[in-house]
C-alpha positions as CSV (number, residue, x, y, z in Angstrom):
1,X,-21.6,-64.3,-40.0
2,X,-20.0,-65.7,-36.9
3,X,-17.0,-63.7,-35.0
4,X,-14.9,-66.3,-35.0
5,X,-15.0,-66.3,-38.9
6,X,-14.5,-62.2,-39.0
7,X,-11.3,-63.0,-36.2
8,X,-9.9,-64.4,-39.6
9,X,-8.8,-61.8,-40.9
10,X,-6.3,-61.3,-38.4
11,X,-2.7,-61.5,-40.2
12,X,0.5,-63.1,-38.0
13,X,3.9,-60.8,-38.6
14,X,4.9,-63.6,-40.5
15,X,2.2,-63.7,-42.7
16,X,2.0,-59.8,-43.4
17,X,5.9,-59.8,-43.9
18,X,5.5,-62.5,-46.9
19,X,2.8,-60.7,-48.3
20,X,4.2,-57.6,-48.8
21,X,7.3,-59.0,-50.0
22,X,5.2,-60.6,-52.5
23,X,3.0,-58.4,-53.4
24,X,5.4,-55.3,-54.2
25,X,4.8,-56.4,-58.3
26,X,1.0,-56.4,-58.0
27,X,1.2,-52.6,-56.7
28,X,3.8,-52.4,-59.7
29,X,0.5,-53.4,-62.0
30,X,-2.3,-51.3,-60.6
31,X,-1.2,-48.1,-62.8
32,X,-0.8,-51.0,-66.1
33,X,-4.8,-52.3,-65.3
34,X,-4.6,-54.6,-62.6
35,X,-7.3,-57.3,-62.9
36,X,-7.9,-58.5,-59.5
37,X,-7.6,-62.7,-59.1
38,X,-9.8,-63.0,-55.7
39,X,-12.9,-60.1,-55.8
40,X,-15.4,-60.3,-57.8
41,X,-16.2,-57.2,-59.7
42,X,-18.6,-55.7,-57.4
43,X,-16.4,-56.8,-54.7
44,X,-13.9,-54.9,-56.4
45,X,-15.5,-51.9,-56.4
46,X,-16.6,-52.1,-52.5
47,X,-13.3,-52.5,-51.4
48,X,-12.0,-49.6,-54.0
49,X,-14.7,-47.2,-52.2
50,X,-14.0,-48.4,-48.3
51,X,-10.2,-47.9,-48.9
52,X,-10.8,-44.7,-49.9
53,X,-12.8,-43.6,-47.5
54,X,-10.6,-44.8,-44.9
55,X,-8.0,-43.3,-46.6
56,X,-8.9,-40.3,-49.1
57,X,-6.5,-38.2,-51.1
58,X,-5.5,-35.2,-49.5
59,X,-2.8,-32.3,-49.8
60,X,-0.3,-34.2,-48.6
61,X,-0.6,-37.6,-50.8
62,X,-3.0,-39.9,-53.1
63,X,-5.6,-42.0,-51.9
64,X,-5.4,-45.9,-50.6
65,X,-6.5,-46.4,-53.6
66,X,-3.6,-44.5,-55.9
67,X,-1.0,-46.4,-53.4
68,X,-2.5,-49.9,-54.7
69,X,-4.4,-50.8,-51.5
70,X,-6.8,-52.8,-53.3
71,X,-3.9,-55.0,-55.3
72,X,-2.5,-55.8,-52.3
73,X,-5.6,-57.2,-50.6
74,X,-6.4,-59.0,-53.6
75,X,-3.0,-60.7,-53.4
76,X,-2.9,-60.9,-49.9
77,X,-6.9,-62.7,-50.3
78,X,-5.6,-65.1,-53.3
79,X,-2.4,-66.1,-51.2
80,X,-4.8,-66.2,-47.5
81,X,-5.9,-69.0,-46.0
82,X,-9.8,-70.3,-46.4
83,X,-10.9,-68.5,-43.4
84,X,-9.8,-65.5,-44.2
85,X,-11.4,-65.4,-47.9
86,X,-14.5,-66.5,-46.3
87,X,-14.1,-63.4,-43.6
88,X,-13.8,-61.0,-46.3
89,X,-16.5,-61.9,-48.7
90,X,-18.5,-62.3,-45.7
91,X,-17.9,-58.3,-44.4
92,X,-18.3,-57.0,-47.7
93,X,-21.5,-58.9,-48.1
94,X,-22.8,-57.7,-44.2
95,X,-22.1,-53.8,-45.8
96,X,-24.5,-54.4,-48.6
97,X,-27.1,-56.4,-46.6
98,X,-27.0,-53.2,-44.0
99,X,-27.0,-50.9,-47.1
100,X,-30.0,-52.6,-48.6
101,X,-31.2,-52.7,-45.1
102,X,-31.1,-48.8,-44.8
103,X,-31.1,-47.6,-48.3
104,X,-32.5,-50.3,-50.4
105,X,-29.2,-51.0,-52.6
106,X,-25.7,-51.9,-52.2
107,X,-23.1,-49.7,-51.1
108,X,-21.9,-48.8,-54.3
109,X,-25.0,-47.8,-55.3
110,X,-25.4,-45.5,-52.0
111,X,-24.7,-42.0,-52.0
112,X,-21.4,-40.4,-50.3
113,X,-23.6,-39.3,-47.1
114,X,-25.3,-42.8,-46.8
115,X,-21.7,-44.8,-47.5
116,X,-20.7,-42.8,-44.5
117,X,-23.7,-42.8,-42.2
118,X,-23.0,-46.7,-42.2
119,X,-19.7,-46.6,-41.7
120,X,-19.9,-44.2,-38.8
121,X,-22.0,-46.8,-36.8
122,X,-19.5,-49.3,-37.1
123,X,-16.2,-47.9,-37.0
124,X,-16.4,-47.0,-33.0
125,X,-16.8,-50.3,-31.2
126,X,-17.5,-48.9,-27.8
127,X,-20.7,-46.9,-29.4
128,X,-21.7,-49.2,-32.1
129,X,-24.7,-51.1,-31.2
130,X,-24.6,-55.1,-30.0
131,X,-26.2,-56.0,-33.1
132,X,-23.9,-54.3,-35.2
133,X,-20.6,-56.6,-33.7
134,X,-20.3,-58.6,-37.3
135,X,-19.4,-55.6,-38.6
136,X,-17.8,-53.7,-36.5
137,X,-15.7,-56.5,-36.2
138,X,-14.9,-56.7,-39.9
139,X,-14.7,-52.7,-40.3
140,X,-11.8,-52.7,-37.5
141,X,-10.0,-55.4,-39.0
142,X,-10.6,-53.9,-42.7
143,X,-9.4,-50.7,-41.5
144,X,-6.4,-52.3,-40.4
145,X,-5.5,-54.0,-43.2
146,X,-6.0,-50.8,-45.1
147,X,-3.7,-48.9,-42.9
148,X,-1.0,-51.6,-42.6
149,X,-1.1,-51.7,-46.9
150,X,-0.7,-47.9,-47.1
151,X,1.5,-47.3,-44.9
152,X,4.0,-49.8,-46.5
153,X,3.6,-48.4,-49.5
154,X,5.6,-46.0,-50.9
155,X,3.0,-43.4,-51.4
156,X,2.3,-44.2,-47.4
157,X,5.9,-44.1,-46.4
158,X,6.7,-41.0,-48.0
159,X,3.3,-39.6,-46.5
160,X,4.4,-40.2,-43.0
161,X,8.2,-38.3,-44.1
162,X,9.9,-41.2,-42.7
163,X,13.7,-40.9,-43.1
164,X,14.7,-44.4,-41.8
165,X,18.3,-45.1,-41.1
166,X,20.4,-42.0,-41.9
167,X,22.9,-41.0,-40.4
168,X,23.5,-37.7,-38.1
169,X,26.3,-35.9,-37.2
170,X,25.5,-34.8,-33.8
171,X,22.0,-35.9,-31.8
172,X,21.4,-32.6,-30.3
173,X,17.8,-34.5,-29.0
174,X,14.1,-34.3,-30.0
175,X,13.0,-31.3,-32.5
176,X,11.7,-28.3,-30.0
177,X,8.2,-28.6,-31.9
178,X,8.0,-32.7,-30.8
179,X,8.7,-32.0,-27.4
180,X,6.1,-29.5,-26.9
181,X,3.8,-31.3,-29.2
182,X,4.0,-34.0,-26.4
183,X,3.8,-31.7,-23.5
184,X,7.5,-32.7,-22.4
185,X,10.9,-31.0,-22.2
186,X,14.6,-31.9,-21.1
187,X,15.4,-31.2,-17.7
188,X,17.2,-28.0,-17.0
């Protein structure tokens, strides 16, 4: 698989922006059973395993997976362009090619420890070997995709305590515990 076919998974703001708009009722449906229109059922499960290792549950909030990651790549697969379908089945296949490659079976079929040994050879481009760019490539951009669908969730948005817009009475500056987080303070 080419790189310029894995560069298709690269989303424009417009694109993302529609997609999430749109796919706000297929995250509505993942609780109700969700059948997915673009993976196949073992591509299903691959990409219900990689979000959630990207992602797992933890004590603050649920998995990629409980915040309908999946659904929303599915729509956002069904509603993509040819080239980025194509980029998508191709990276999932390149995982169980390397799994087989390694392991002798899929990465479904691999253990936790072996999911993860793979993984970790892709997932830092500067040490990943040359002939692992295909899917390094497709990792960085999954990853992405995963983060971006969390995130905008409201599992993901809660997870990160955002408060948006509200209003305050008096800005009295950053919290103490920001600043010295960041190694700053205000000037005497």
């Amino acid at each position: 698989m080419g790189g310029a076919v894995l560069a298709a998974l690269d989303w424009t703001p417009a694109e993302a922006g529609r997609a999430l708009s749109l796919s706000r009722e297929a995250r509505g449906r993942a609780a109700a059973g969700y059948a997915p229109a673009f993976f196949t059922e073992h591509e299903w499960e691959t990409v219900r395993i990689l979000v959630d290792l990207i992602i797992p549950k933890d004590e603050r909030s649920g998995s990629a997976t409980d915040a309908g990651v999946p659904e929303f790549m599915d729509f956002l697969m069904t509603d993509g362009s040819d080239q980025q379908r194509t980029a998508m089945r191709g990276g999932l296949a390149w995982l169980d090619i390397e799994c087989r490659k390694r392991f002798g079976r899929t990465l479904v079929a691999c253990a936790e420890a072996e999911r993860t040994a793979v993984l970790d050879t892709i997932a830092w481009p500067a040490q990943a070997p040359p002939d692992l760019s295909h899917g390094v490539a497709f990792f960085n951009r999954f990853r992405d995709l995963t983060a971006s669908a969390f995130w905008s969730s409201r599992m993901g948005v809660e997870d990160l305590q955002y408060q948006g817009n509200t209003f305050v009475m008096e800005w009295t500056g950053c919290p103490p515990e920001a600043l010295a987080k960041l190694g700053v303070r205000y000037p005497s």
